[in-house]
ROKOL-684214 format. One record per residue: residue number from 0; z, y, x of N, C-alpha, C in turn. Coordinates in steps of 0.2 Angstrom, whole numbers. Each point is the difference from the previous one (the first is absolute). Example, Ala and Ser with C-alpha at 12.3 -4.5 7.8 and 13.67 -1.06 7.14 Angstrom:
2
[atom 0,[39,-28,66],[0,6,-4],[0,6,4]] [atom 1,[-4,5,-2],[1,6,4],[3,5,-4]] 
// end
This chain:
294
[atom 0,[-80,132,-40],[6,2,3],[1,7,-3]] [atom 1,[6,2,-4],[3,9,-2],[1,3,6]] [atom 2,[-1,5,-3],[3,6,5],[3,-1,2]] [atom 3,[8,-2,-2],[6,-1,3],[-1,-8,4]] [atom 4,[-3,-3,-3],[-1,-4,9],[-1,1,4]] [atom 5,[-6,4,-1],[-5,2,8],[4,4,2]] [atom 6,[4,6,-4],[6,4,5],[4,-3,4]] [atom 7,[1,-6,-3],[6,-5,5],[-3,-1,4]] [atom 8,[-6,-4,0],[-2,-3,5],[-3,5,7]] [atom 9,[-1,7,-3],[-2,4,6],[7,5,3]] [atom 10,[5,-1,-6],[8,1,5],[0,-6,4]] [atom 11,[-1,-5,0],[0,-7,3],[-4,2,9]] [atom 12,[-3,1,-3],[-4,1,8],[1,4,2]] [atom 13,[2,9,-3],[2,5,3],[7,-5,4]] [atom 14,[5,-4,-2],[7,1,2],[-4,-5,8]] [atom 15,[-1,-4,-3],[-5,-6,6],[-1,4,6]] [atom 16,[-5,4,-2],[-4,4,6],[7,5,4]] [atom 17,[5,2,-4],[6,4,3],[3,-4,3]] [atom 18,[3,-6,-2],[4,-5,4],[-4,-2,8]] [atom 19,[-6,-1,-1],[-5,-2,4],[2,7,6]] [atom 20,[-1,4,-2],[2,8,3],[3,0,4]] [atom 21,[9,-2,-4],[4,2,1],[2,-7,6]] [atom 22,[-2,-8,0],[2,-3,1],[1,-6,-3]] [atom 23,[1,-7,4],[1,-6,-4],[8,-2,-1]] [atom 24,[5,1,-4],[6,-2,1],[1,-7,-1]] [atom 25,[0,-4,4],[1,-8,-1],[5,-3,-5]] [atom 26,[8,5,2],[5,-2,-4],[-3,0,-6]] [atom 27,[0,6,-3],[-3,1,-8],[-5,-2,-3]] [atom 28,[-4,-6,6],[-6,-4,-4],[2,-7,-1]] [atom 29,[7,0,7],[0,-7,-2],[6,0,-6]] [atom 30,[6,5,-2],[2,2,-3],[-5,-4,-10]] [atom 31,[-3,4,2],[-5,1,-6],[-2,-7,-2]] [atom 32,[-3,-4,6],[-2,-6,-3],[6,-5,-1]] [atom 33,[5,-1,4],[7,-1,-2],[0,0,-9]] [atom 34,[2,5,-2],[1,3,-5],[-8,-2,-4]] [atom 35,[-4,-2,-1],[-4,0,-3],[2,-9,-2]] [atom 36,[-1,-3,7],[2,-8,-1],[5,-2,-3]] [atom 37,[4,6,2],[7,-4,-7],[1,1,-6]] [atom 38,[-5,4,0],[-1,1,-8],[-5,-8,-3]] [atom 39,[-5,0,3],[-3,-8,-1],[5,-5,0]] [atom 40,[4,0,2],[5,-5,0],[4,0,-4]] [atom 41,[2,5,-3],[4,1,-7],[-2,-2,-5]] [atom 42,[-8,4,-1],[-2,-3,-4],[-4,-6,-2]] [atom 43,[1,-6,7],[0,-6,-3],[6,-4,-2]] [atom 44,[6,3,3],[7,-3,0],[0,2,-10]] [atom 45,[-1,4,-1],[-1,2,-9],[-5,-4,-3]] [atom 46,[-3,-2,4],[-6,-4,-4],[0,-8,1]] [atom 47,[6,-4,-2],[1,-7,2],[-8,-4,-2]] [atom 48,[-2,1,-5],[-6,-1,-3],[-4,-2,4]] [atom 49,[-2,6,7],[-4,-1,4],[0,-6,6]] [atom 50,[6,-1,1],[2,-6,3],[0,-6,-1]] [atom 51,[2,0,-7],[-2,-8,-1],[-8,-1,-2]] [atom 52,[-4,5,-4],[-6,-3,-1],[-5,1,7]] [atom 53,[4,2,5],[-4,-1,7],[-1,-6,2]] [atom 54,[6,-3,-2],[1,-8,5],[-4,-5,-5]] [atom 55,[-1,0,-7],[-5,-5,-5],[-5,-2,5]] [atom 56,[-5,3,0],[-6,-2,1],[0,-4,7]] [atom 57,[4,3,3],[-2,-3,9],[4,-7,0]] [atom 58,[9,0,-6],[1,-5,2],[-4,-4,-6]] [atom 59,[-5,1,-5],[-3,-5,-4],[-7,-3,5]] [atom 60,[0,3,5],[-4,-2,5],[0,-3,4]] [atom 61,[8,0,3],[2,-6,4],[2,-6,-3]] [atom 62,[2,0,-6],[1,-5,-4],[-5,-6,-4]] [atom 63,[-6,2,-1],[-8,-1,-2],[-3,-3,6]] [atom 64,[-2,6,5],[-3,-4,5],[2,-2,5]] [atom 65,[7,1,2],[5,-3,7],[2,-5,-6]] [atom 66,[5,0,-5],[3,-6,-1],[-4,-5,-3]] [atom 67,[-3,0,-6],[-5,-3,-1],[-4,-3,2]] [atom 68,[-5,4,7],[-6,-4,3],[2,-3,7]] [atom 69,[7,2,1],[3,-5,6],[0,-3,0]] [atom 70,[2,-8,-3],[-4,-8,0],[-7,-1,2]] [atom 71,[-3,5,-5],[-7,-1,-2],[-2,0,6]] [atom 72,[0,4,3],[-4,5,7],[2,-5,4]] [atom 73,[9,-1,3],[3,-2,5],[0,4,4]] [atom 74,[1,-2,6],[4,6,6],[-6,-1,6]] [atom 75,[3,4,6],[-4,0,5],[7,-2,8]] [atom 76,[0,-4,-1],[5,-2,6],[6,3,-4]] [atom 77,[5,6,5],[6,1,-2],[-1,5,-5]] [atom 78,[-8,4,-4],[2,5,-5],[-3,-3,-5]] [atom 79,[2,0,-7],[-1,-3,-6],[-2,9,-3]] [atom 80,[-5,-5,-6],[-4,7,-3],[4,6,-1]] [atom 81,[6,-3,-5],[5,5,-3],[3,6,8]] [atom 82,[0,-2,3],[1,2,5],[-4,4,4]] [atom 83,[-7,-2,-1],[-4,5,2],[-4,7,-5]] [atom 84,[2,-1,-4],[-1,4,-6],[7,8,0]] [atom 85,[6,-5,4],[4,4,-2],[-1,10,4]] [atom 86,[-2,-1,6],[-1,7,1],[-5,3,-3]] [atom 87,[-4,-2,-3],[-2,2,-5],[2,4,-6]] [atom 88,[2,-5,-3],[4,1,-5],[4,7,1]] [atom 89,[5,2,5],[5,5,5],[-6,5,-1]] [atom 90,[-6,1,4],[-6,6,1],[-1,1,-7]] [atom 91,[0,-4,-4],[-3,-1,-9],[4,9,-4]] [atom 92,[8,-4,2],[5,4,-2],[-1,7,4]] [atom 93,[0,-1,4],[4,6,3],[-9,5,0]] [atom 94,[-4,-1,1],[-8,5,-4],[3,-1,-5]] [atom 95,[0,-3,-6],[1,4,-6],[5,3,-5]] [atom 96,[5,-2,6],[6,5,1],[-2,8,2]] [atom 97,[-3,-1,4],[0,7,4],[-4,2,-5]] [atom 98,[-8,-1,1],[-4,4,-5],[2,3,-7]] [atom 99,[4,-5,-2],[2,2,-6],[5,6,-3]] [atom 100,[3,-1,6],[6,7,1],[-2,6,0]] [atom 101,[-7,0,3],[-4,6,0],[-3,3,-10]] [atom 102,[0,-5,-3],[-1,4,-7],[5,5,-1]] [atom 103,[8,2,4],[3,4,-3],[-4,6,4]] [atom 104,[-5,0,5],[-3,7,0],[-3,3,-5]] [atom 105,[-2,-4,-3],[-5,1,-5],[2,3,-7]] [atom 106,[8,-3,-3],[6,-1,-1],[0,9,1]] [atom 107,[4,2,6],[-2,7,2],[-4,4,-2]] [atom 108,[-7,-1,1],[-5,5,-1],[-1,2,-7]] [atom 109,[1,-7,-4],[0,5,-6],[7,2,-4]] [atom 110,[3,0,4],[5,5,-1],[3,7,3]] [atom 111,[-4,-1,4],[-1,6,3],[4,0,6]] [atom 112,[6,-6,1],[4,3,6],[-5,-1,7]] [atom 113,[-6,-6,1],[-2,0,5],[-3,7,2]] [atom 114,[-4,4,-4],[-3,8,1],[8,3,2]] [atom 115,[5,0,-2],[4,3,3],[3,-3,9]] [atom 116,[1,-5,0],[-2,-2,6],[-4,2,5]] [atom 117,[-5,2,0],[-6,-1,3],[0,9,3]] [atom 118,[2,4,-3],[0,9,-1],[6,-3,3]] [atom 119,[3,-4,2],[9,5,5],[-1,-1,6]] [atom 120,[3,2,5],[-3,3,6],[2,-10,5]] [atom 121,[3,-3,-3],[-4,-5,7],[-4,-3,-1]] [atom 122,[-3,-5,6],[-7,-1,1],[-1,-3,-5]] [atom 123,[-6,-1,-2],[-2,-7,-5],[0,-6,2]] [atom 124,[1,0,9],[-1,-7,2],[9,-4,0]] [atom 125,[4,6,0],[7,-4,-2],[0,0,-6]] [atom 126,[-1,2,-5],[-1,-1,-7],[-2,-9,-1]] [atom 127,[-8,-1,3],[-3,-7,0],[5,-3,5]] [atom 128,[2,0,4],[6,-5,3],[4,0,-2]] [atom 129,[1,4,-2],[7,0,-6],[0,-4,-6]] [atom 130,[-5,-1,-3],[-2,-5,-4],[-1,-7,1]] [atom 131,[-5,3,5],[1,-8,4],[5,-5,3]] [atom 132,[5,7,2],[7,-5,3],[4,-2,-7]] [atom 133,[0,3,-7],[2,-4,-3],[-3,-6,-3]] [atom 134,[-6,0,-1],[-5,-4,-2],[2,-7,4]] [atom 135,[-1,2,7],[3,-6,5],[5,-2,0]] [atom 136,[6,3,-2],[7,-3,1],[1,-5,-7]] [atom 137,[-4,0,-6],[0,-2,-6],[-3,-7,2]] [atom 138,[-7,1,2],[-4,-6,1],[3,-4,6]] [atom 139,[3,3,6],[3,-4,6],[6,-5,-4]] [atom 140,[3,2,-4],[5,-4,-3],[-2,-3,-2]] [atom 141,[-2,-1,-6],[-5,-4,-5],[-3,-6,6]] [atom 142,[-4,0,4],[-4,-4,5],[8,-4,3]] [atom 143,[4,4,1],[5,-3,5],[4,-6,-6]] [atom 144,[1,2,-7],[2,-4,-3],[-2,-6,0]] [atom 145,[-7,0,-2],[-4,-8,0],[0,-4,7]] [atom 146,[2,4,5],[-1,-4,6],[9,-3,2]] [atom 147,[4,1,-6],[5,-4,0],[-1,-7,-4]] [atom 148,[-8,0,-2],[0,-9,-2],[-3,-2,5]] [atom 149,[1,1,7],[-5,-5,5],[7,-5,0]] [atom 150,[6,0,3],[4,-5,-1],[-1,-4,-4]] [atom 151,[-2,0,-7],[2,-3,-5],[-10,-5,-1]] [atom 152,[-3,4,6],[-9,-3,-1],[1,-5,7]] [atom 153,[5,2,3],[-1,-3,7],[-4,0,8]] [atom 154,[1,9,-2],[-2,4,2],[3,1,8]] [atom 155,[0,-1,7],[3,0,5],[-2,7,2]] [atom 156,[8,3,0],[1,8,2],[4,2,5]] [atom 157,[-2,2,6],[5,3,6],[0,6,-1]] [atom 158,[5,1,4],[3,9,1],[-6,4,0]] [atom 159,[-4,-1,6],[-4,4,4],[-6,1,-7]] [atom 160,[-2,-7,-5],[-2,-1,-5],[1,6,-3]] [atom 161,[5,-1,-3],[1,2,-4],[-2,11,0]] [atom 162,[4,-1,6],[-2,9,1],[-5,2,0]] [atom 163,[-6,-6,4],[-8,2,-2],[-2,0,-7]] [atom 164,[2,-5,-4],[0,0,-6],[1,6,-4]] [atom 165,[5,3,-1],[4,3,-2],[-5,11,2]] [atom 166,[-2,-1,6],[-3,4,2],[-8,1,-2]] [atom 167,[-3,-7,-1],[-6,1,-1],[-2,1,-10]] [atom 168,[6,-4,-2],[2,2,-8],[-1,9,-1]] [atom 169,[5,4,3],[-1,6,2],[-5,4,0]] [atom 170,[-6,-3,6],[-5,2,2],[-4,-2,-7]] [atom 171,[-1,-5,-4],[-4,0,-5],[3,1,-4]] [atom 172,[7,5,-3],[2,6,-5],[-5,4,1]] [atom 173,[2,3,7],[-2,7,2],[-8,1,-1]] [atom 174,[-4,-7,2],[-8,0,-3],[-2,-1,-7]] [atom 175,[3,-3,-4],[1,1,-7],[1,5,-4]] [atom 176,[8,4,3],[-1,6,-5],[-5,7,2]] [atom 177,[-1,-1,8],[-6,6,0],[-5,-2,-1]] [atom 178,[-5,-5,-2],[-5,-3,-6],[2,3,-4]] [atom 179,[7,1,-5],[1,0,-6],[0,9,0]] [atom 180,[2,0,7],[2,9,-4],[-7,2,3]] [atom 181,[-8,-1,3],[-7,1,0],[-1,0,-6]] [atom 182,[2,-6,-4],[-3,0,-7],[1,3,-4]] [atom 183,[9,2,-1],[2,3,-3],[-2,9,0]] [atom 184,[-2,2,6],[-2,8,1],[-8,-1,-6]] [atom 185,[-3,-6,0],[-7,2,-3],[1,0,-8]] [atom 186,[6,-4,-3],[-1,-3,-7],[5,7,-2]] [atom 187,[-1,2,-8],[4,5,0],[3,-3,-7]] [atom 188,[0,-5,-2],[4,-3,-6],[3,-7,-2]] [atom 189,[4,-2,-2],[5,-5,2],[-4,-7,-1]] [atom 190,[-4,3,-7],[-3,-6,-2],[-7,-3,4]] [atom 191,[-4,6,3],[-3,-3,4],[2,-3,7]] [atom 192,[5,1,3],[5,-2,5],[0,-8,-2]] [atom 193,[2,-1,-7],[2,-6,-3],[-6,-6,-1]] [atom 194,[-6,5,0],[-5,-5,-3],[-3,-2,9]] [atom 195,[1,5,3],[-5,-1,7],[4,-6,5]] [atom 196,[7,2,1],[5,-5,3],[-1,-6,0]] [atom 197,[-4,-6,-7],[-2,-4,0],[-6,-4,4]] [atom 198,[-4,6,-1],[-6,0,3],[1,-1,8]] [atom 199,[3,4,2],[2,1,6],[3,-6,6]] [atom 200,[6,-1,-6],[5,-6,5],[-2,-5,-2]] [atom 201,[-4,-4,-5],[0,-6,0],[-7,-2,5]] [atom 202,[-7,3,0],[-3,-1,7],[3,0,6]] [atom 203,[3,5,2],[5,2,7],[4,-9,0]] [atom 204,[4,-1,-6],[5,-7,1],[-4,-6,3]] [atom 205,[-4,0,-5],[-3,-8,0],[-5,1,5]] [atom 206,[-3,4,5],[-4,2,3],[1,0,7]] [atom 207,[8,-1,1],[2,1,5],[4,-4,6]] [atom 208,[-2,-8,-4],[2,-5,3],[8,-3,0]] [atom 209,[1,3,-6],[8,-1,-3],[0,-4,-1]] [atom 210,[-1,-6,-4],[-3,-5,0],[-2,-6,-2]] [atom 211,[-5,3,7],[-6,-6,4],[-1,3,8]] [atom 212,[-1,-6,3],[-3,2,5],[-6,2,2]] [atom 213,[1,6,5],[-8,4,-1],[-5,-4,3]] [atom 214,[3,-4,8],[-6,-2,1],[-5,-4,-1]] [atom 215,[1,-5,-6],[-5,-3,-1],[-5,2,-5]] [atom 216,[2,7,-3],[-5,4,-5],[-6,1,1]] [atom 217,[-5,-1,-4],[-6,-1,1],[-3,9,0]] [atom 218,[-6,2,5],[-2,3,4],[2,9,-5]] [atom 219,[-3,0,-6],[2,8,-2],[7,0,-4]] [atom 220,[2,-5,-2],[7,0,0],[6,3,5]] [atom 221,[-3,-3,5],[6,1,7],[-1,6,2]] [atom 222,[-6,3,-1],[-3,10,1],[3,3,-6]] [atom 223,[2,-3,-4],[4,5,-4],[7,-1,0]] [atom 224,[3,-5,2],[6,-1,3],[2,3,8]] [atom 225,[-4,2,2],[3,2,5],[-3,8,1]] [atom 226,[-4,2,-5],[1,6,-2],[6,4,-5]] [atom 227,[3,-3,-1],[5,-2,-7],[11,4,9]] [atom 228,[-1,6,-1],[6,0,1],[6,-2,2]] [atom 229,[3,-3,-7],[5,-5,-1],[1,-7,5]] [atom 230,[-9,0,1],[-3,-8,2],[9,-1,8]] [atom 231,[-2,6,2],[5,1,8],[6,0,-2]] [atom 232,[2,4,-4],[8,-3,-3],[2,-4,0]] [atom 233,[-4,-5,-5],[3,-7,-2],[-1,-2,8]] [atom 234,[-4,-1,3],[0,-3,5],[5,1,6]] [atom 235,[1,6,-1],[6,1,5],[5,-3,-3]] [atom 236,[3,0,-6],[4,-2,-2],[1,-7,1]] [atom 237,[-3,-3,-3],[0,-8,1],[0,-4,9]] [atom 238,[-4,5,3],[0,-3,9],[7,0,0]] [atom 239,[5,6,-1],[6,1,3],[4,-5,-4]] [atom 240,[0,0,-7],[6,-5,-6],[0,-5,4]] [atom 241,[-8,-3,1],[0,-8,2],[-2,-2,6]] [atom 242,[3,5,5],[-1,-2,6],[4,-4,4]] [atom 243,[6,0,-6],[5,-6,3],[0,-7,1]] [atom 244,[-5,-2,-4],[-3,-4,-3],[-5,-5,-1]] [atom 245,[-6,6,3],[-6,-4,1],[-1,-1,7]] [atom 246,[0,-6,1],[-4,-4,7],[-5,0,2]] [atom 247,[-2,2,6],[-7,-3,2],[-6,-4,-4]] [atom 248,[4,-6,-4],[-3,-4,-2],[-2,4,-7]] [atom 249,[4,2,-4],[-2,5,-5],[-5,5,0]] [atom 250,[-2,3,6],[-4,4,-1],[-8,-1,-1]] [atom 251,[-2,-7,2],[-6,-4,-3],[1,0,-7]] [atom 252,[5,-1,-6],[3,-1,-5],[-6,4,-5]] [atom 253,[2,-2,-7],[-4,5,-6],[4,7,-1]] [atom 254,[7,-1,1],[5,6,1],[0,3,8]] [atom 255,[-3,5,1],[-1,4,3],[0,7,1]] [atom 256,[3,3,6],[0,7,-2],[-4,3,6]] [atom 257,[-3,7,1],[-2,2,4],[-5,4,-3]] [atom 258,[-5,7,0],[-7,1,0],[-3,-1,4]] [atom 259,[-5,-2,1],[-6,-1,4],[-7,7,-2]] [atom 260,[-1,2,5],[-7,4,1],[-4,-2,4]] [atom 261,[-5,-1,-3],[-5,-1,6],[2,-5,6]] [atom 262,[2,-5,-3],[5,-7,4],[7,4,3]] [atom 263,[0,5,0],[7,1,5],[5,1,-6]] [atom 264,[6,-1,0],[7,0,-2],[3,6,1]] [atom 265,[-1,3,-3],[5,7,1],[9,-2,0]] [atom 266,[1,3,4],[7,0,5],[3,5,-7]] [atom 267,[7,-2,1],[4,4,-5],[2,8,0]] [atom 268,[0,1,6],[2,5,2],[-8,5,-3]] [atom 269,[-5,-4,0],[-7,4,-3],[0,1,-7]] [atom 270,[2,-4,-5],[2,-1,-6],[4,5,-1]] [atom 271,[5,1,4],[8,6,-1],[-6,6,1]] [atom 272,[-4,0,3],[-4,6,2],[-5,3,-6]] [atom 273,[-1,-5,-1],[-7,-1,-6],[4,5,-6]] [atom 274,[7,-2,-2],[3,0,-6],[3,7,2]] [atom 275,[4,3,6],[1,6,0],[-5,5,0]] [atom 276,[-5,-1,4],[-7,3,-3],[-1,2,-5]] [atom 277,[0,-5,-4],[-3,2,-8],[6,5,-3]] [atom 278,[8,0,1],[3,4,-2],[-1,4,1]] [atom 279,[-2,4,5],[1,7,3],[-7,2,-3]] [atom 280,[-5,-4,0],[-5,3,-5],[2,3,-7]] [atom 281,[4,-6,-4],[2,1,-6],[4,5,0]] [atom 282,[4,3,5],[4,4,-1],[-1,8,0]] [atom 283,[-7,0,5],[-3,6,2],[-5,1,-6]] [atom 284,[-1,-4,-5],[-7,1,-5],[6,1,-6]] [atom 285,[5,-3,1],[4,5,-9],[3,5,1]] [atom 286,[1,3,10],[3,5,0],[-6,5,-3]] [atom 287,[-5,0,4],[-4,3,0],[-6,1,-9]] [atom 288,[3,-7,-4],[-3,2,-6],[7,2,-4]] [atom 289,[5,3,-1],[5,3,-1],[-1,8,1]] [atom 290,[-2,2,7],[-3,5,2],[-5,4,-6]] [atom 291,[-5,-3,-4],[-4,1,-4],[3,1,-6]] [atom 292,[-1,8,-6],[0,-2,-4],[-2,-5,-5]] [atom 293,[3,-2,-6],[2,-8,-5],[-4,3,-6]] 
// end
């Protein structure tokens, strides 16, 4: 780091430690992060590129192994493969939607605007929500767009459906992109950003019961799936898409949803827990590595 960093970085916490002082003004944090989101959003609206090559992979995924392996496989009562795959699919995009959004921190760093960010008087921690609420307003669409082919998969969706749907898409931006901007706080250059991203998300994907069903996985498989994150995502996701629709009698089926521990079945509302956890972790370890000079 030069001089002229390390001065910025030590104005940074001089002003830090004065605000702390002086007081926390809410308006001017959430102000802040406001403003920092909309900036994220602009410059995906300028970058058409980003959006369509988000959607390749997840829909060449539904098309390979939903459309494709749907005869092969065959159905489970009222859910057919393609169908169970599709929330998947949805969680697919919307993690690598988010994560991805975060290389324009990095984007920043070596340009120097994020070191300017970091030395101006509000917190770091609306700077990272800042980012993140852009982050997740990109990937929340993007998820929400795919989940306008359940009609067209035959897909039974009610109102109530739909808002949990819609809500837990959300919740798996907001877990995405604060993964992404942890990762992003440690990588200081584009290219390794680009080489690590694969490493990253295609384990977490296919690791995660996107699809297949977890329970019939054999003994250290299923210990790593259900160490695996995401694994509670998708699975939120899919209880709620396909709860209109699966029967009693389906849930003996090969298409199944649920995580099991230790023979218990975690409740949903434990899953929503699980997954808001790990953000607030993520969000206190990039404020907190932010904090550090780079």
């Amino acid at each position: 780091m030069t001089v002229r960093e390390n001065d910025g970085v030590a104005d940074g916490r001089v002003g830090h430690d004065a605000r702390r002082t002086a007081g926390f003004d809410w308006v001017a944090e959430v102000r802040t992060a406001l403003m920092v989101a909309h900036r994220e959003l602009l410059r995906f609206v300028r970058a058409p590129g980003r959006l369509l090559s988000s959607f390749v992979l997840p829909l060449t995924f539904l098309a390979v192994f939903g459309l494709g392996l749907n005869r092969l496989v065959g159905s489970n009562g009222n859910v057919e493969f393609v169908q169970f795959i599709l929330p998947g699919v949805v969680a697919m995009i919307v993690l690598m939607s988010g994560i991805g959004s975060c290389v324009l921190v990095i984007w920043d760093r070596e340009f120097g605007f994020l070191r300017e960010m970091l030395v101006a008087p509000p917190h770091r921690v609306s700077l990272v929500i800042g980012r993140m609420a852009g982050g997740t307003a990109i990937a929340s669409m993007q998820g929400i767009a795919i989940l306008l082919l359940t009609p067209i998969l035959g897909v039974k969706l009610e109102l109530l459906t739909v808002v949990a749907t819609i809500a837990i898409v959300i919740l798996i931006a907001v877990a995405g992109t604060a993964a992404g901007m942890f990762l992003a706080s440690w990588i200081k250059r584009m290219e390794s950003f680009s080489a690590i991203m694969p490493l990253v998300m295609m384990p977490t994907m296919f690791l995660s019961g996107a699809f297949f069903p977890i329970q019939t996985l054999p003994g250290w498989l299923a210990v790593v799936v259900h160490l695996n994150p995401l694994t509670y995502g998708v699975d939120l996701l899919r209880r709620v898409v396909l709860s209109a629709q699966v029967s009693a009698a389906d849930s003996h089926g090969p298409f199944t949803s649920g995580v099991a521990l230790f023979g218990y079945e975690l409740p949903i509302l434990v899953e929503v827990g699980f997954v808001v956890a790990l953000i607030v972790v993520f969000v206190a370890l990039t404020a907190r590595r932010f904090g550090k000079p780079t």
